[in-house]
ROFITOR-55021 format. One line per 10 residues: number of its first residue (from 1); their letters; for each residue x, y, z of C-alpha. Coordinates in steps of 0.5 Angstrom, whole numbers, plus 500, padded with zeros to 3 digits. Last residue first. Layout:
N
NUM> a> X:Y:Z  ...
//
This chain:
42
42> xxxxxxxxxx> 522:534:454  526:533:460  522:536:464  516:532:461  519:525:462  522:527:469  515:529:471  512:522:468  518:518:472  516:521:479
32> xxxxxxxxxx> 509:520:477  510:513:476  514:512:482  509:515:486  504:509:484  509:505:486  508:507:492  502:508:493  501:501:491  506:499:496
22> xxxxxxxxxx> 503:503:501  495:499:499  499:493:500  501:495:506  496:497:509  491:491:506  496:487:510  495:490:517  487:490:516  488:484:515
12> xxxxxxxxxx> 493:482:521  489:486:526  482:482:523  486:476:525  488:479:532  481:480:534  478:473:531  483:471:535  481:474:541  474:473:540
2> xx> 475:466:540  478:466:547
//
């Protein structure tokens, strides 16, 4: 039982480092996307 909950907590870790990583990436892209605009319109 012990390590069925450790497995499901280990899963939600990984879970949350995912989605953090996609909100980085994310906003990274933002960023790029925002630079590219800067550079064609200048």
């Amino acid at each position: 039982e012990n390590l069925v909950s450790n497995e499901k907590k280990s899963f939600s870790t990984q879970k949350s480092k995912v989605n953090t990583l996609r909100q980085f990436y994310m906003i990274k892209t933002e960023e790029i996307e925002n630079i590219f605009l800067l550079i064609m319109l200048t």
